[in-house]
PDB file with SEQRES, HELIX, SHEET and CRYST1 records, atoms N, CA, C and O in Angstrom:
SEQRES   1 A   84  UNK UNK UNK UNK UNK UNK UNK UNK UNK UNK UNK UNK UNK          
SEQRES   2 A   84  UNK UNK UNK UNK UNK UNK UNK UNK UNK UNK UNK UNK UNK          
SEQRES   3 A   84  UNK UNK UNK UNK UNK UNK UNK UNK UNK UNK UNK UNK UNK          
SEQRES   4 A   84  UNK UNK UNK UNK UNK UNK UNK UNK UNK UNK UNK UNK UNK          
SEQRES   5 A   84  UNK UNK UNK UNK UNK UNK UNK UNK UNK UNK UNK UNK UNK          
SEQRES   6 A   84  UNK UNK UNK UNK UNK UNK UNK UNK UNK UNK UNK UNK UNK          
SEQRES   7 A   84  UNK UNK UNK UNK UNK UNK                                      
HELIX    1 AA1 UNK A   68  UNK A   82  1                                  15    
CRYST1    1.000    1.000    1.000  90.00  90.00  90.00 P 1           1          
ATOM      1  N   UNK A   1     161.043 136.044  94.521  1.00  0.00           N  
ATOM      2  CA  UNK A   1     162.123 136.843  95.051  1.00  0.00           C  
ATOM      3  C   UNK A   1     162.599 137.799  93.968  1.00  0.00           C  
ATOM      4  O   UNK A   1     162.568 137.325  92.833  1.00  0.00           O  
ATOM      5  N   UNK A   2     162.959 138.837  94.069  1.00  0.00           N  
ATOM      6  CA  UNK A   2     163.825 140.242  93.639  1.00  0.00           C  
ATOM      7  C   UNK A   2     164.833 139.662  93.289  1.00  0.00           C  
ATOM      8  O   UNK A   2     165.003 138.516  93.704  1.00  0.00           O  
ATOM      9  N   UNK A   3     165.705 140.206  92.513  1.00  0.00           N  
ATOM     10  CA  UNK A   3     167.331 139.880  92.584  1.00  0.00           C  
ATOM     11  C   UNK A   3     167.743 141.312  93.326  1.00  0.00           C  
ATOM     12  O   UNK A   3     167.125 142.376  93.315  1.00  0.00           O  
ATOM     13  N   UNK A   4     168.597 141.083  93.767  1.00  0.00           N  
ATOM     14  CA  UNK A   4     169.470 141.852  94.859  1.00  0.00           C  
ATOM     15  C   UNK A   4     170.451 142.488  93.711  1.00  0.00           C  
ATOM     16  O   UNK A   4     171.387 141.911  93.159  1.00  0.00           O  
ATOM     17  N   UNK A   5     169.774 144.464  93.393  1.00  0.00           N  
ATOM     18  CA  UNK A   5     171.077 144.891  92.503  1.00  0.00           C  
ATOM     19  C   UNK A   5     171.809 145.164  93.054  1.00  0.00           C  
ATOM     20  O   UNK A   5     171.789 145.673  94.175  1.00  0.00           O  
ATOM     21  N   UNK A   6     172.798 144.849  92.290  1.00  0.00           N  
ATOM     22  CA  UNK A   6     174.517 144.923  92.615  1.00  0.00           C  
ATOM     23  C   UNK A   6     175.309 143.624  93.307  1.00  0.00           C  
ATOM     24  O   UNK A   6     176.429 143.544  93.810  1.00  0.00           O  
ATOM     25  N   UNK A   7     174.349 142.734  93.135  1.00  0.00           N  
ATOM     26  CA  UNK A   7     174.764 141.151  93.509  1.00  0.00           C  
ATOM     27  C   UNK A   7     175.715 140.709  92.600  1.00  0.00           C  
ATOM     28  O   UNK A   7     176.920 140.698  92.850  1.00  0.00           O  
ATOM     29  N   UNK A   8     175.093 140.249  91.285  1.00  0.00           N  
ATOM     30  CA  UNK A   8     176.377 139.589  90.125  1.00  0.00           C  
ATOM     31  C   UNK A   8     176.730 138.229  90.679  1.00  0.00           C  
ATOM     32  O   UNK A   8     177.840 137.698  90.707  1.00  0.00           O  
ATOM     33  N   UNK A   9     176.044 137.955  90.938  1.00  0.00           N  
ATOM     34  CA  UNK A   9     176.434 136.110  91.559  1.00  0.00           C  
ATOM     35  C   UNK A   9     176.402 135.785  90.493  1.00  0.00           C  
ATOM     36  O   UNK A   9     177.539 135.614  90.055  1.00  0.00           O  
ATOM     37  N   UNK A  10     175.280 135.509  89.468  1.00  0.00           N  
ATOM     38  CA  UNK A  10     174.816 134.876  88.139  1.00  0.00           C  
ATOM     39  C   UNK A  10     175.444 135.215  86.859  1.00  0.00           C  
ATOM     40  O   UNK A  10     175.359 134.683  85.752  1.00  0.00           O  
ATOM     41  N   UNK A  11     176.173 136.352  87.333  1.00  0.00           N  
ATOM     42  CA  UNK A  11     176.726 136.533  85.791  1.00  0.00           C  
ATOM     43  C   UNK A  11     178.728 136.215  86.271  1.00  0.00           C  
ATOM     44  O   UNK A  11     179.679 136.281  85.493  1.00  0.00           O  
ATOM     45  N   UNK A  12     178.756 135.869  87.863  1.00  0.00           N  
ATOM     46  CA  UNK A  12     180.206 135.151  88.118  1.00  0.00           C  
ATOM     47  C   UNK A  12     180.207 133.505  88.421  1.00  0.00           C  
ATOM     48  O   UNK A  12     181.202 132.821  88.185  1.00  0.00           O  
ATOM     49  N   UNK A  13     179.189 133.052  88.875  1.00  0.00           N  
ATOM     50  CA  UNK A  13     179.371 131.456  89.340  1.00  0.00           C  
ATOM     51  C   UNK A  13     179.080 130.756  88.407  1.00  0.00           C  
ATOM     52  O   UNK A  13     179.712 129.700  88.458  1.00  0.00           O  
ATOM     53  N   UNK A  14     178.223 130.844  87.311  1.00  0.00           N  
ATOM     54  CA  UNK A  14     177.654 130.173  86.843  1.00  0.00           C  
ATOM     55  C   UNK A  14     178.795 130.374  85.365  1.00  0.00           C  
ATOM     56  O   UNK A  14     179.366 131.366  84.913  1.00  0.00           O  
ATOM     57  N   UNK A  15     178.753 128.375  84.777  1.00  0.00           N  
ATOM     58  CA  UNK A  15     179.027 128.937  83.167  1.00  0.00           C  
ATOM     59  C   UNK A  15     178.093 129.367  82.452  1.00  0.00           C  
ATOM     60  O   UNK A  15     176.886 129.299  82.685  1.00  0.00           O  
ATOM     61  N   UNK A  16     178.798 129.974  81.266  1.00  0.00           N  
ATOM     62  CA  UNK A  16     177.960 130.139  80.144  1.00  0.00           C  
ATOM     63  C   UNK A  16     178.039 129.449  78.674  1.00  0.00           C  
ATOM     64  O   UNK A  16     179.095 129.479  78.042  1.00  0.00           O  
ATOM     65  N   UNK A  17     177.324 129.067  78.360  1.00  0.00           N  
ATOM     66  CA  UNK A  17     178.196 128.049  77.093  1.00  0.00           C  
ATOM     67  C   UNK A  17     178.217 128.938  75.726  1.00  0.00           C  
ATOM     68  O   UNK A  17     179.160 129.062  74.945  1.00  0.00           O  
ATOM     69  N   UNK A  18     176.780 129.585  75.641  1.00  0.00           N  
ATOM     70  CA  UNK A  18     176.631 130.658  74.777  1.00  0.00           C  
ATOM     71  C   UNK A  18     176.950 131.787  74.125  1.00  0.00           C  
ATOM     72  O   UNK A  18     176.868 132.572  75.069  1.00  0.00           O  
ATOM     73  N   UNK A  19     177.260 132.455  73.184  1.00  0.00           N  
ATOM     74  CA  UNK A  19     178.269 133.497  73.205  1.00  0.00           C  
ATOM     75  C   UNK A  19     177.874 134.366  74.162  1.00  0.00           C  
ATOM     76  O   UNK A  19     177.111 133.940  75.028  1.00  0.00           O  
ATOM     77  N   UNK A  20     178.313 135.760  74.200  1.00  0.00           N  
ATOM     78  CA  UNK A  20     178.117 136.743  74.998  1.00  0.00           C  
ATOM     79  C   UNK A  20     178.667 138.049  74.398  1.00  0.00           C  
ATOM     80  O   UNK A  20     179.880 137.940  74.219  1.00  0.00           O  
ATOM     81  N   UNK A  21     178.208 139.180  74.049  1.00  0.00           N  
ATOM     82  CA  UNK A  21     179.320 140.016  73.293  1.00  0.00           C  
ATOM     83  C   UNK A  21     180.694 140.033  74.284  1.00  0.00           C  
ATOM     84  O   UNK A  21     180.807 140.033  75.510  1.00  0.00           O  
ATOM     85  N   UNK A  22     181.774 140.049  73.086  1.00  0.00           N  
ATOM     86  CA  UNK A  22     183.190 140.082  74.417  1.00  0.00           C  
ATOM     87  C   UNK A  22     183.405 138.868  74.989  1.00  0.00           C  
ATOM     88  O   UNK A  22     184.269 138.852  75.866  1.00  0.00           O  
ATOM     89  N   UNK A  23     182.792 137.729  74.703  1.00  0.00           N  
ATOM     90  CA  UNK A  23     183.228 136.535  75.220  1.00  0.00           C  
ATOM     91  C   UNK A  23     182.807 135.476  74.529  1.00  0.00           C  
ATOM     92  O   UNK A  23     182.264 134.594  75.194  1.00  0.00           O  
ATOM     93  N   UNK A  24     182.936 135.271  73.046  1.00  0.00           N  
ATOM     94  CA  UNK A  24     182.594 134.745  71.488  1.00  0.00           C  
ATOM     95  C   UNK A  24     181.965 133.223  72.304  1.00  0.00           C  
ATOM     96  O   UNK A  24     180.764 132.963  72.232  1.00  0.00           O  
ATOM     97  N   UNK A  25     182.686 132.542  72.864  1.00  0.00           N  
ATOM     98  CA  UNK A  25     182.800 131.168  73.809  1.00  0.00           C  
ATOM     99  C   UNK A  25     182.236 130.959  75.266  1.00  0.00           C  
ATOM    100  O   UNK A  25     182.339 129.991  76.018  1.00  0.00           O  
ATOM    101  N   UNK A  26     181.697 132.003  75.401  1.00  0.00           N  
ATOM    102  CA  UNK A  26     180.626 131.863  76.682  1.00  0.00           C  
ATOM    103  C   UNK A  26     181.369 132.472  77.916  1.00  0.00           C  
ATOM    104  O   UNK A  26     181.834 133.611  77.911  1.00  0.00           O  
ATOM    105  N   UNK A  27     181.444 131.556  79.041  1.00  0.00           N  
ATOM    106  CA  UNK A  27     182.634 131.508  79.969  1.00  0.00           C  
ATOM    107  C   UNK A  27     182.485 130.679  80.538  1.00  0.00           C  
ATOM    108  O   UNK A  27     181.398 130.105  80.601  1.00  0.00           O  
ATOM    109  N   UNK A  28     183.961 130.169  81.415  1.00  0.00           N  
ATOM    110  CA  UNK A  28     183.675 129.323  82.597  1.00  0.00           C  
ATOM    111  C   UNK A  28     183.260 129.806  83.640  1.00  0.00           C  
ATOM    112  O   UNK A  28     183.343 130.996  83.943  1.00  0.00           O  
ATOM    113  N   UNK A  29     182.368 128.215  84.836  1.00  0.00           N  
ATOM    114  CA  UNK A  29     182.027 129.132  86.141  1.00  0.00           C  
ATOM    115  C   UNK A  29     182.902 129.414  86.535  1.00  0.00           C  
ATOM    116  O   UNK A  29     184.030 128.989  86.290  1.00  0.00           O  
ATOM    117  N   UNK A  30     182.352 130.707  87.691  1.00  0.00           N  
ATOM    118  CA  UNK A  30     183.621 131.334  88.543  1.00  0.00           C  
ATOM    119  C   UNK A  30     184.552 132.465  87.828  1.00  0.00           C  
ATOM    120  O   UNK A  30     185.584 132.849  88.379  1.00  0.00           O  
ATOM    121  N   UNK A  31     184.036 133.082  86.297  1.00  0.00           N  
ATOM    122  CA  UNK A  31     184.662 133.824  85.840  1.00  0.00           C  
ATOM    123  C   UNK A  31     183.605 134.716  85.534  1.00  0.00           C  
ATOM    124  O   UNK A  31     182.480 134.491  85.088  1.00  0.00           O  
ATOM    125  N   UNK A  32     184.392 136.180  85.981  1.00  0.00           N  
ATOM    126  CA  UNK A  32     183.254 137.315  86.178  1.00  0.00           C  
ATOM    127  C   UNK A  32     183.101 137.754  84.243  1.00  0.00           C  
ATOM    128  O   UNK A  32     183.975 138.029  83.421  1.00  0.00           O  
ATOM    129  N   UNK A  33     181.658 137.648  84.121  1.00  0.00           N  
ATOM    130  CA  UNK A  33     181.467 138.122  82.740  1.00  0.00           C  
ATOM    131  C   UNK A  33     181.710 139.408  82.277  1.00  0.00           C  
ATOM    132  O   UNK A  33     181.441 140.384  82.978  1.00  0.00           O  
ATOM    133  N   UNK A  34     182.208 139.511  81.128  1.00  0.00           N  
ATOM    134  CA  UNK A  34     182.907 141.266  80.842  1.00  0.00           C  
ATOM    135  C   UNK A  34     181.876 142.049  80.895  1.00  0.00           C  
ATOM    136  O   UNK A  34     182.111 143.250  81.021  1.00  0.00           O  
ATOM    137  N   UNK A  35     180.710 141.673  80.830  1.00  0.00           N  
ATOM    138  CA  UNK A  35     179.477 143.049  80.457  1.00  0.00           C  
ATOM    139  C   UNK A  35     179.155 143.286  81.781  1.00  0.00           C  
ATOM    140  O   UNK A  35     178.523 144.328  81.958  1.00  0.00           O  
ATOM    141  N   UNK A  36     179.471 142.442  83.039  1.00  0.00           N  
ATOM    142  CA  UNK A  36     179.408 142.873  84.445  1.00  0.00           C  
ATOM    143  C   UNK A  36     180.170 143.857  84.743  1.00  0.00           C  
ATOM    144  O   UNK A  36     181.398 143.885  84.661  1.00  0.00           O  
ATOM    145  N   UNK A  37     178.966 145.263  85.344  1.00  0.00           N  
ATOM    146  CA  UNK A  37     179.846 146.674  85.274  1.00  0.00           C  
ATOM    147  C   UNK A  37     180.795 146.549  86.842  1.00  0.00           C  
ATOM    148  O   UNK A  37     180.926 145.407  87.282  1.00  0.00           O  
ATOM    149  N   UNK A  38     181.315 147.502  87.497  1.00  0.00           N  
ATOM    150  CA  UNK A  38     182.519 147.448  88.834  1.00  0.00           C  
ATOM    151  C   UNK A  38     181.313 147.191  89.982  1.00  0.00           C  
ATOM    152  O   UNK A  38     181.343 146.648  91.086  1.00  0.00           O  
ATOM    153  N   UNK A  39     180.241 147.834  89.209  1.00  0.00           N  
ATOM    154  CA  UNK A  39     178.871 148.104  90.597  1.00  0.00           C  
ATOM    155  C   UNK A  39     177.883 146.876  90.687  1.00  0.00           C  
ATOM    156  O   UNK A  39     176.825 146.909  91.316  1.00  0.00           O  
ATOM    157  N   UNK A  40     178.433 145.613  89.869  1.00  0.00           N  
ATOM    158  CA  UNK A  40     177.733 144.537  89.946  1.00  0.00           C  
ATOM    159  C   UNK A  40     176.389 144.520  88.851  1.00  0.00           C  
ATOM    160  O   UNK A  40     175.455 143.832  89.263  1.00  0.00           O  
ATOM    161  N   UNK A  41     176.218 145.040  87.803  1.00  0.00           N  
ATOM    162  CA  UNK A  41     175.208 145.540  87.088  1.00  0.00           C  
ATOM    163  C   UNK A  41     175.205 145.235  85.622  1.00  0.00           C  
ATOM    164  O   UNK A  41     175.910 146.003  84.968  1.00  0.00           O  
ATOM    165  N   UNK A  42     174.630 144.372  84.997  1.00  0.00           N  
ATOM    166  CA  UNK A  42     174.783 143.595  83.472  1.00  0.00           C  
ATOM    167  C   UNK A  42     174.796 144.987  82.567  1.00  0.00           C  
ATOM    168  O   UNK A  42     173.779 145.660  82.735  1.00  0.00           O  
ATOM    169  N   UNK A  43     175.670 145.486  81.729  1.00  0.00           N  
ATOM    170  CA  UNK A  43     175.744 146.355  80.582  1.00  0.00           C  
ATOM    171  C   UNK A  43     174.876 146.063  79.631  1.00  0.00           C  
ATOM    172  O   UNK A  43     174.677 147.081  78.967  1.00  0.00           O  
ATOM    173  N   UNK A  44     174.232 145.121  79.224  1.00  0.00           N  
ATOM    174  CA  UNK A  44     173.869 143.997  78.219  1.00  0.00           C  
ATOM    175  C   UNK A  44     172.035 143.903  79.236  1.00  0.00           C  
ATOM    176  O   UNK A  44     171.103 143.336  78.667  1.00  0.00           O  
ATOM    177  N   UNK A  45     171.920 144.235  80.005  1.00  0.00           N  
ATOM    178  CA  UNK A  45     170.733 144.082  80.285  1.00  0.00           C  
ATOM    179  C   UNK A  45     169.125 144.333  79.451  1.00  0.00           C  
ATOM    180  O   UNK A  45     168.650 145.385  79.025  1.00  0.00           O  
ATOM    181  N   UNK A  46     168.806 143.559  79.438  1.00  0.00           N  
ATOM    182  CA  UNK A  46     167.066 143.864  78.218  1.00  0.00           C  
ATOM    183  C   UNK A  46     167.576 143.994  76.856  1.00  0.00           C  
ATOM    184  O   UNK A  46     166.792 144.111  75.914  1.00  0.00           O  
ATOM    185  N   UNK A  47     168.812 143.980  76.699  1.00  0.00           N  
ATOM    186  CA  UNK A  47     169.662 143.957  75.425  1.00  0.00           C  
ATOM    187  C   UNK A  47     169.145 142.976  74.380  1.00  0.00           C  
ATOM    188  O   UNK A  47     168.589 142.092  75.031  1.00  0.00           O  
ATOM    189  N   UNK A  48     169.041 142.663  72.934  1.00  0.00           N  
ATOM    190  CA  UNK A  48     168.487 141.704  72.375  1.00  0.00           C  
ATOM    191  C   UNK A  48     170.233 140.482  72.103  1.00  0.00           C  
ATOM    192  O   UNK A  48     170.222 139.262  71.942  1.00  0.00           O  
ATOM    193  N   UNK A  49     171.060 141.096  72.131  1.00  0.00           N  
ATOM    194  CA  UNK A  49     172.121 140.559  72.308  1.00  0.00           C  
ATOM    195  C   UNK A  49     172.580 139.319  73.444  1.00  0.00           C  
ATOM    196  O   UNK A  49     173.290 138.345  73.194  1.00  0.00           O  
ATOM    197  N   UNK A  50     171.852 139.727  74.953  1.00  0.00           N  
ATOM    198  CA  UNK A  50     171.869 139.322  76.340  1.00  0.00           C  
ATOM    199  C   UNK A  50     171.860 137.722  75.750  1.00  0.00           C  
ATOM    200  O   UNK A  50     171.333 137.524  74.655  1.00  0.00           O  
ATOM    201  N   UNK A  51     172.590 136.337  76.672  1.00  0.00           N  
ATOM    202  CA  UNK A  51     172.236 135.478  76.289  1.00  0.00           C  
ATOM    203  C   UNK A  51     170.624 134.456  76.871  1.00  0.00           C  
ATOM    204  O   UNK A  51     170.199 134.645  78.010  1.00  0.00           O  
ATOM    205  N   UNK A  52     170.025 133.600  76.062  1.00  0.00           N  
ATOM    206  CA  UNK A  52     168.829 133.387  76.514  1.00  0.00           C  
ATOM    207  C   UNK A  52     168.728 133.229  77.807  1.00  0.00           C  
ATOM    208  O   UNK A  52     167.670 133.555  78.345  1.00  0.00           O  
ATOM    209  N   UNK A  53     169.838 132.678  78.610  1.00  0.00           N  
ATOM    210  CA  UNK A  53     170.026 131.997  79.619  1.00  0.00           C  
ATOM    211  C   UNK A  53     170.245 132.788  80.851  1.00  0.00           C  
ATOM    212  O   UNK A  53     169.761 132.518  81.950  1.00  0.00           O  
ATOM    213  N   UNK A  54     171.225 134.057  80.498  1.00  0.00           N  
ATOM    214  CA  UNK A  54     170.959 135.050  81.335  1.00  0.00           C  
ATOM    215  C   UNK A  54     169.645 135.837  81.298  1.00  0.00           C  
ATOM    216  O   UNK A  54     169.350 136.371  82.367  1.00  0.00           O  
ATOM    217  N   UNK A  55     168.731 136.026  80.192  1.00  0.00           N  
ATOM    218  CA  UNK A  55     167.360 136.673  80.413  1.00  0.00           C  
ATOM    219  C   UNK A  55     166.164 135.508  80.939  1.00  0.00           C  
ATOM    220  O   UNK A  55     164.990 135.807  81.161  1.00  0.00           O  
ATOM    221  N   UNK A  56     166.598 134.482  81.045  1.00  0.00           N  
ATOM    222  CA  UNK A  56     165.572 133.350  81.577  1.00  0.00           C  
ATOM    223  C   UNK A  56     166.262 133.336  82.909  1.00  0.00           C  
ATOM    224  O   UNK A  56     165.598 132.551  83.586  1.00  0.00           O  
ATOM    225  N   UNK A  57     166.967 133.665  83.425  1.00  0.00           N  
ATOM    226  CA  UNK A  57     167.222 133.323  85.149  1.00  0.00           C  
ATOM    227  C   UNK A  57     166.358 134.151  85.940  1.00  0.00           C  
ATOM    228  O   UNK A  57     166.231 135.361  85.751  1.00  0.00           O  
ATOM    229  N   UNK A  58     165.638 133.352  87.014  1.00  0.00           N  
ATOM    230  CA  UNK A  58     164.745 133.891  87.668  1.00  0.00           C  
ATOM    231  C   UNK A  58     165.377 134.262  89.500  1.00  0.00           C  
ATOM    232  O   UNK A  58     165.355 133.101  89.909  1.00  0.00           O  
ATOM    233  N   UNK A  59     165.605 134.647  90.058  1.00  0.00           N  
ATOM    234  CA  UNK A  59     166.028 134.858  90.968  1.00  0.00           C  
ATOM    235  C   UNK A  59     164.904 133.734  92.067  1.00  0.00           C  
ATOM    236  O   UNK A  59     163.702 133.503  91.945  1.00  0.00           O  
ATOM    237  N   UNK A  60     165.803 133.277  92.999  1.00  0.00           N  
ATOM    238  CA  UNK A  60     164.990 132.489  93.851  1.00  0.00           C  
ATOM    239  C   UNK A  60     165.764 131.796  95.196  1.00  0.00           C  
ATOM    240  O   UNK A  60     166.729 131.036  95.109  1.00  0.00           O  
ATOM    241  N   UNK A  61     165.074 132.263  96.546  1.00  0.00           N  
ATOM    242  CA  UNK A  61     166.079 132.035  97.702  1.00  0.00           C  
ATOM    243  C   UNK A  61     166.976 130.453  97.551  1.00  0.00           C  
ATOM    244  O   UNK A  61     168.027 130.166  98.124  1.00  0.00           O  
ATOM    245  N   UNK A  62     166.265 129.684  96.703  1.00  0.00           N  
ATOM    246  CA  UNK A  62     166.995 128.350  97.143  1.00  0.00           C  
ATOM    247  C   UNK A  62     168.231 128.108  96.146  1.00  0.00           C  
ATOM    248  O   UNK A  62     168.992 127.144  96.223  1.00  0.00           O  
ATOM    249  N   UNK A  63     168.318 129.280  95.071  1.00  0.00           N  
ATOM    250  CA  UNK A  63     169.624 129.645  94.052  1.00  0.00           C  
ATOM    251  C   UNK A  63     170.614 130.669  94.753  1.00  0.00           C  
ATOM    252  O   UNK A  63     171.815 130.497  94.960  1.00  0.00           O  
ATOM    253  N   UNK A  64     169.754 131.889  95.105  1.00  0.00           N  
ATOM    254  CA  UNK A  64     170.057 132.785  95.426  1.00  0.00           C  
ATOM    255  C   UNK A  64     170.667 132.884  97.424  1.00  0.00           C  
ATOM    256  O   UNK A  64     171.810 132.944  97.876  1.00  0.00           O  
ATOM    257  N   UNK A  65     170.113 132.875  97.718  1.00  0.00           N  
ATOM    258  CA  UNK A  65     169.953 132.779  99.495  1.00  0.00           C  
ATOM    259  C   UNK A  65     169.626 134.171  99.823  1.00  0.00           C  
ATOM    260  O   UNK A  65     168.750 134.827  99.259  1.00  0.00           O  
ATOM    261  N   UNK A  66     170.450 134.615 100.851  1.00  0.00           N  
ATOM    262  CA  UNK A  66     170.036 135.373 101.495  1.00  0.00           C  
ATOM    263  C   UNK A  66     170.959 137.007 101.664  1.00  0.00           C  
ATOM    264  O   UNK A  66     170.788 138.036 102.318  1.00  0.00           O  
ATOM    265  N   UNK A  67     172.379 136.308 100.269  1.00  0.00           N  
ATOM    266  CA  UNK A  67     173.065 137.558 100.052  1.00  0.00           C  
ATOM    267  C   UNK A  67     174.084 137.110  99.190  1.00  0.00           C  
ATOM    268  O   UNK A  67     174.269 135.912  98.978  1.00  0.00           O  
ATOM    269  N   UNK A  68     174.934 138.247  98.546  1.00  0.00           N  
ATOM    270  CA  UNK A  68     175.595 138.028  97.300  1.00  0.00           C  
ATOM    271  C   UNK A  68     176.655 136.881  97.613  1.00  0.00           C  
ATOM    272  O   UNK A  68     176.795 135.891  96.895  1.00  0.00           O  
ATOM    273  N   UNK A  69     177.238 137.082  98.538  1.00  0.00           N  
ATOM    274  CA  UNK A  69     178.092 135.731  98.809  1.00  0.00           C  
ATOM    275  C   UNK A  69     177.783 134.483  99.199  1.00  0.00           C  
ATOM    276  O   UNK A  69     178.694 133.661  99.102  1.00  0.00           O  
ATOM    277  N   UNK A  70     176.523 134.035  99.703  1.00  0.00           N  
ATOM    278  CA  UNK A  70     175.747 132.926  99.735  1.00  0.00           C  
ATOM    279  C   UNK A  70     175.315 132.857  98.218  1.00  0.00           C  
ATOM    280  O   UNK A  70     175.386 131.663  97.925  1.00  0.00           O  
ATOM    281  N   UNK A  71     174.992 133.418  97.361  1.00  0.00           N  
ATOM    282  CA  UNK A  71     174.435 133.557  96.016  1.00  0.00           C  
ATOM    283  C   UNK A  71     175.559 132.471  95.083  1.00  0.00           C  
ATOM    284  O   UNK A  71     175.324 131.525  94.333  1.00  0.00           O  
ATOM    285  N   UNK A  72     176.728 133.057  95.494  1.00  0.00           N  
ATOM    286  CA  UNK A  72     177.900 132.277  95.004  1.00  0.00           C  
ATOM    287  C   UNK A  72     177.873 131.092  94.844  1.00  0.00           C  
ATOM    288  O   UNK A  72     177.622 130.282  93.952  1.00  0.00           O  
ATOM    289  N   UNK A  73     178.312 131.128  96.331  1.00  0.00           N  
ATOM    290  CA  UNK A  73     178.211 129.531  96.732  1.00  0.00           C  
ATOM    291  C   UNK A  73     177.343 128.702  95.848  1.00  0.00           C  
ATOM    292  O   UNK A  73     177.648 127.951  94.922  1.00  0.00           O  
ATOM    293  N   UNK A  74     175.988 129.074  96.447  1.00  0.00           N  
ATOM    294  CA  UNK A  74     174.793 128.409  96.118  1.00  0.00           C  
ATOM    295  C   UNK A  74     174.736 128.259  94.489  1.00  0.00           C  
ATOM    296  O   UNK A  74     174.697 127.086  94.118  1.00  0.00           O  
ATOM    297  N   UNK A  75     174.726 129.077  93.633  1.00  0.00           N  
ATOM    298  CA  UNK A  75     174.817 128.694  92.335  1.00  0.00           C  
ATOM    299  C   UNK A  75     176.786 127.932  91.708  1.00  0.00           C  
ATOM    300  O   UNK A  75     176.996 127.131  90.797  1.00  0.00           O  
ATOM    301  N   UNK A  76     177.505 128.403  92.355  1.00  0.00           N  
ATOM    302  CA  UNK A  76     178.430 127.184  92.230  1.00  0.00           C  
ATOM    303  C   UNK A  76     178.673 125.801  92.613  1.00  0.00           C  
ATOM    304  O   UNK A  76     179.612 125.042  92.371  1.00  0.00           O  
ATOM    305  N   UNK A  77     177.665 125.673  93.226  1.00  0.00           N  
ATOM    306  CA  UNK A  77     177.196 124.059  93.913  1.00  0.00           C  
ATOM    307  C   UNK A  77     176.351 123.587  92.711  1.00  0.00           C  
ATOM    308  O   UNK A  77     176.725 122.687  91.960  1.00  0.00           O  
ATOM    309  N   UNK A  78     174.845 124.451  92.540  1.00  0.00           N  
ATOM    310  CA  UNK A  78     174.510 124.262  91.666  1.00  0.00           C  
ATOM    311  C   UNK A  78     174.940 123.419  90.550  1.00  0.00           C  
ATOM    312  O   UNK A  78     174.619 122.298  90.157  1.00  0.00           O  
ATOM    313  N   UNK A  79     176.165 124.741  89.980  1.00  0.00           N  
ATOM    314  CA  UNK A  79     176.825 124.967  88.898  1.00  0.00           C  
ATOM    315  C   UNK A  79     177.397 122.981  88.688  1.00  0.00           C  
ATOM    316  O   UNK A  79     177.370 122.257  87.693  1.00  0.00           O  
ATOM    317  N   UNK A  80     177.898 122.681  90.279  1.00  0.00           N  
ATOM    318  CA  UNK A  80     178.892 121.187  90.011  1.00  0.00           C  
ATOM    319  C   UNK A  80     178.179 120.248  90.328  1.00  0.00           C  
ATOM    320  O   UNK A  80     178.662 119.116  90.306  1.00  0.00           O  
ATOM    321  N   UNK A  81     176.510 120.504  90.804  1.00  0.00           N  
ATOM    322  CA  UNK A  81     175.734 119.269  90.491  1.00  0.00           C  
ATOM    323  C   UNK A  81     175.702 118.799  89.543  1.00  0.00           C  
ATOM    324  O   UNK A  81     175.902 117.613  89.280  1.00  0.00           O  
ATOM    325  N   UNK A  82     175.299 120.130  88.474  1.00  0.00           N  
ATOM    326  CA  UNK A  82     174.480 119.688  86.957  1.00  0.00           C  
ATOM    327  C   UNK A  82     175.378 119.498  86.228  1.00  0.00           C  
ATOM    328  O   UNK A  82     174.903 119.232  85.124  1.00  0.00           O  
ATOM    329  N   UNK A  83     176.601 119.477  86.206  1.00  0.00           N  
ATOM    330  CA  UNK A  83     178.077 119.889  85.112  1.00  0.00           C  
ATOM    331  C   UNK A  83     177.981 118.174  84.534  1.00  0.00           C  
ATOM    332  O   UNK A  83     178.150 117.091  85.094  1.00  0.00           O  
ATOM    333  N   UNK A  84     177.664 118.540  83.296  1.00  0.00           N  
ATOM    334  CA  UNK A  84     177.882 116.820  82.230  1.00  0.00           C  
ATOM    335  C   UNK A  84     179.080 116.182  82.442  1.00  0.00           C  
ATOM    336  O   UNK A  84     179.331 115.130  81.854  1.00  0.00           O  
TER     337      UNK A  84                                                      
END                                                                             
């Protein structure tokens, strides 16, 4: 699967534990990351800065679904399966 531009599910549902420029401490899920532009679009993209975790996410219907607000969901479920 494609990622859907202008989605931003992955850089709002999900945490990040890793730094991020602009966010020294990662973030929590459910908090939209600062390098996410108004149009849904990573600033930080192919960047060597980007964190590993955002350049290793692969887009995929059973993360993703079938649109940006199912995307949510679906990786904030995710997000409270795997949470230590």
């Amino acid at each position: 699967m494609k990622c859907r531009e202008g989605c931003g599910a992955c850089c709002i549902a999900p945490s990040i534990s890793s730094a991020i420029p602009g966010m020294p401490d990662g973030k929590p899920a459910g908090e939209r990351c600062v390098q996410l532009s108004v149009e849904n679009l990573c600033s930080i993209f192919g960047q060597p800065e980007r964190p590993a975790v955002c350049s290793g996410f692969a887009a995929d219907v059973e993360v993703c679904g079938s649109s940006s607000e199912e995307a949510i969901r679906l990786i904030g479920w995710w997000e409270q399966m795997t949470a230590a």
